[in-house]
C-alpha positions, 0 to 999 in steps of 0.5 A: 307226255306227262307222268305223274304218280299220286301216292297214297302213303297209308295204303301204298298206293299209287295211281298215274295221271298221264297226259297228253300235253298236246290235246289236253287230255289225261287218263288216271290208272287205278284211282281211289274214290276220292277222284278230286284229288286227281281232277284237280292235279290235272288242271294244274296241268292244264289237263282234263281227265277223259278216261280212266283204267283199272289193272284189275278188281282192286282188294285193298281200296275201294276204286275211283273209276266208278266215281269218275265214270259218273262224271262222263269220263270213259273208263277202261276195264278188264274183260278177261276175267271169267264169269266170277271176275267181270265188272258187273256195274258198267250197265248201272249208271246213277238214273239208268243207262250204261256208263261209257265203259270199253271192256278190253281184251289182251293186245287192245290198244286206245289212245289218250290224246296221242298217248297209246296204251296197249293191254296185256292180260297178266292173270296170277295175282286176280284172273282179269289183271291186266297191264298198260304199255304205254308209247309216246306217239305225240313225241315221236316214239315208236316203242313203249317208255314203261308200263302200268303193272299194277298188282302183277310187278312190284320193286322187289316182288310179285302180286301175291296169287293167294287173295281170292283163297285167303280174302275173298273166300274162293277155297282152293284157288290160291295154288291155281292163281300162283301157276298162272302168275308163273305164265306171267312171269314167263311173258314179263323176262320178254319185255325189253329190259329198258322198260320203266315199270310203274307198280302200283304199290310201294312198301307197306301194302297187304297185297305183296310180302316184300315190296321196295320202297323205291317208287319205280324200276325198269324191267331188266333190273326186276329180271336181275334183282327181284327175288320172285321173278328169279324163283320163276326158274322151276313153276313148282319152286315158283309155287312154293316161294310165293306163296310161303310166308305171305302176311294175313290181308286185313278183313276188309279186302273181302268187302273191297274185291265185292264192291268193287266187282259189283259197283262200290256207292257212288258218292259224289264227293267226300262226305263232310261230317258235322261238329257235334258237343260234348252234349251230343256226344253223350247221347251216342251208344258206343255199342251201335255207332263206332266212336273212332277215338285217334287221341295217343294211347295213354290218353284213350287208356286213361279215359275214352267213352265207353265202347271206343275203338282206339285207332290213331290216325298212323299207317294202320288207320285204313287197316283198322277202320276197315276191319274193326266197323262194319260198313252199315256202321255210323262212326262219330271220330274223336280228331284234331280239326285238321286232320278230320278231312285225312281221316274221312278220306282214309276210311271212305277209301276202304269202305267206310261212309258213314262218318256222320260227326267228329269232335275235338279231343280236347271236349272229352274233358267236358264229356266226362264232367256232363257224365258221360259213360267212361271206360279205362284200358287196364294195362300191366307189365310183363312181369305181371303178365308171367304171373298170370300165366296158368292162373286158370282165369287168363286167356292170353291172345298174340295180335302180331303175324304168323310169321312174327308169332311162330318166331316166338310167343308168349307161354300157351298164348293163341294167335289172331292177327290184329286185321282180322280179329273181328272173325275170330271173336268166336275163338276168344273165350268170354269167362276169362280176362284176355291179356293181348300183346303184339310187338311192343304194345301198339296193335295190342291196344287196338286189339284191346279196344275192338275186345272191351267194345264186345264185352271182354274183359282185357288187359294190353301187355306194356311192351309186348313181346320185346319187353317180354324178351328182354326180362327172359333175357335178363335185360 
């Protein structure tokens, strides 16, 4: 048998390819859309991908089964989820027909090549989610080596319950998704300790509060270490601890759980956007195209084209395209040509497909001399900033977590974390310079750009809440 992980270091995603190196077939868990990637780390192999399986309707990418399932691959989903909660795109197929779709239950098992693979229903993080216990019965085993656990077990922590309430809308469902991942919990201290456990996330992703760096565990030493399985000793303890302090999910999570529940866009590769000008360029409207500016901050404060959304190509990048441009958007990316392949990937996995140009940094300079419309990011010191405050005509916005706001804010200053801003242009008034920080000055300036591009006037607080610390502090 062969395991490979495929990691995707911004959304801290993973899928495995496993394989059976006897016939030459492999199957891909929780793929993104991008599926060549793992077609071609198969044939280095000397595999072929002839299925593919989703835990669960994915909130935070925008899933690969689809794509392959257009390839002839035969794809394994979940049929535990009630009416709200069951694939709708398996009768779809790009010219009509059905795709080679086997919707399995709680206790099915399928082979890949002589690799088994048996399902377990474990609902609480999404009611369909489901997990592959995964046996080696072409070396000779007769008990499983690990299992696929999805968004249900992570290093050091659980799926969160609360996404259907806080992402997908579904008012009141988040306490109801929190006793059914205790249940869970429950079966999951009965699987044998020796287990390896393959998560599919790692540190960084939205869909958990505290999530290890470490890329796999087994099941024992989850049941000894990890802080939400060991609140599962009591269901209300459980209840309260996991669904205290978990982090705002990006806006985009709302748009994923309904594309992929109904059947995302089938691409059939990844798009290629062309070159453009500066010429070009200068008869591009901001205001209509989302003009993706990556260049480091104090270039883009400097000078952009107007309208600009500033978003450097950093782990934030998925996040920020996905909740700062609407899925009907053209976007035209201001990149390095070596990393417009990255980019173009990064924000068709959340959605993003509209990437009709892209043009080289350095061409900005020459949009400017052709007259190209300009704009410029103000930003003052915290010093400035205490001055402001209570002059009747500024509006200070914090862009960090509750968590991080609660812990201490600037005077007066309203809360709206940055991946979800978008919703909350409503709350902003417009008859006042708004002055945005966050922690150090970095979320704000995206915030900044998303704000000037709908007609606010702005300033970014240099250093943000740690500079203002600092001077509060005497430092």
């Amino acid at each position: 048998m062969l395991l490979r992980m495929i990691y995707d270091d911004r959304l801290a995603q993973a899928a495995y390819l496993i394989g059976c190196q006897k016939t030459g077939e492999a199957i891909v868990i929780d793929p993104e859309r991008d599926v060549d990637r793992y077609v071609e780390a198969a044939a280095k192999e000397g595999l072929r991908i002839v299925a593919a399986a989703e835990t669960h309707i994915h909130a935070d990418f925008v899933s690969g089964a689809r794509e392959l399932a257009e390839r002839g691959v035969r794809v394994y989903l979940s049929d535990e989820g009630d009416a709200d909660w069951k694939y709708q795109w398996v009768e779809k197929k790009s010219g009509g027909g059905r795709y080679d779709a086997v919707l399995v239950r709680n206790g099915d098992v399928f082979r890949v090549g002589n690799i088994e693979f048996k399902v377990l229903h474990t609902p609480g993080h999404t009611p369909e989610h489901i997990c592959f216990m995964v046996t080696d019965r072409g070396g000779g085993a007769s008990e499983p080596m690990g299992v696929a656990t999805g968004d249900f077990v992570f290093v050091g922590d659980l799926g969160r319950p609360d996404l259907l309430e806080t992402a997908a809308g579904n008012v009141g469902s988040a306490e109801p998704s929190a006793r059914r991942l205790f249940g869970s919990v429950g079966a999951f201290v009965q699987w044998p300790d020796y287990l390896q456990v393959w998560p599919g996330h790692g540190a960084g992703s939205a869909c958990g509060k505290a999530l290890g760096a470490v890329p796999q565990t087994t099941v024992g030493y989850e049941k000894r270490f990890n802080p939400a399985v060991r609140a599962a000793s009591s269901e209300p303890g459980f209840v309260r601890f996991i669904l205290d302090g978990q982090p705002e999910p990006p806006l985009y999570f709302a748009r994923m759980k309904r594309w992929n529940k109904v059947g995302p866009p089938v691409l059939g590769g990844v798009p290629r956007p062309r070159e453009m000008t500066a010429e070009e360029l200068k008869g591009v409207d901001a205001r209509r195209v989302a003009v993706v500016d990556s260049r480091p901050w104090k270039a883009f404060k400097d000078g952009h084209v107007a309208g600009a959304l500033f978003v450097p190509h950093d782990g934030m990048f998925p996040a920020i395209v996905g909740s700062y441009i609407g899925e009907d958007e053209d976007v035209v990316l201001i990149a390095e040509r070596d990393r417009v392949d990255a980019m173009v990937r990064d924000m068709i996995r959340v959605g993003i497909d509209r990437i009709v140009g892209w043009m080289e940094p350095g061409a900005m300079e020459q949009y400017a001399r052709l007259g190209g419309k300009m704009a410029t990011t103000p930003e003052i010191d915290v010093a400035e900033a205490k001055r402001r405050l209570g002059d009747g005509g500024s509006f200070f916005l914090d862009v960090r977590r509750r968590d991080e706001f609660e812990a201490g804010r600037l005077p007066g200053a309203a809360l709206a974390p940055h991946p979800r801003l978008p919703a909350m242009l409503g709350d902003v008034p417009r008859d006042k310079r708004v002055i945005v920080n966050c922690r150090s000055g970095a979320r704000s300036g995206r915030a900044c750009a998303l704000l000037q591009r709908a007609g606010y006037e702005v300033a970014n607080v240099a250093g943000g809440w740690l500079a203002w610390d600092a001077m509060e502090r005497g430092g």
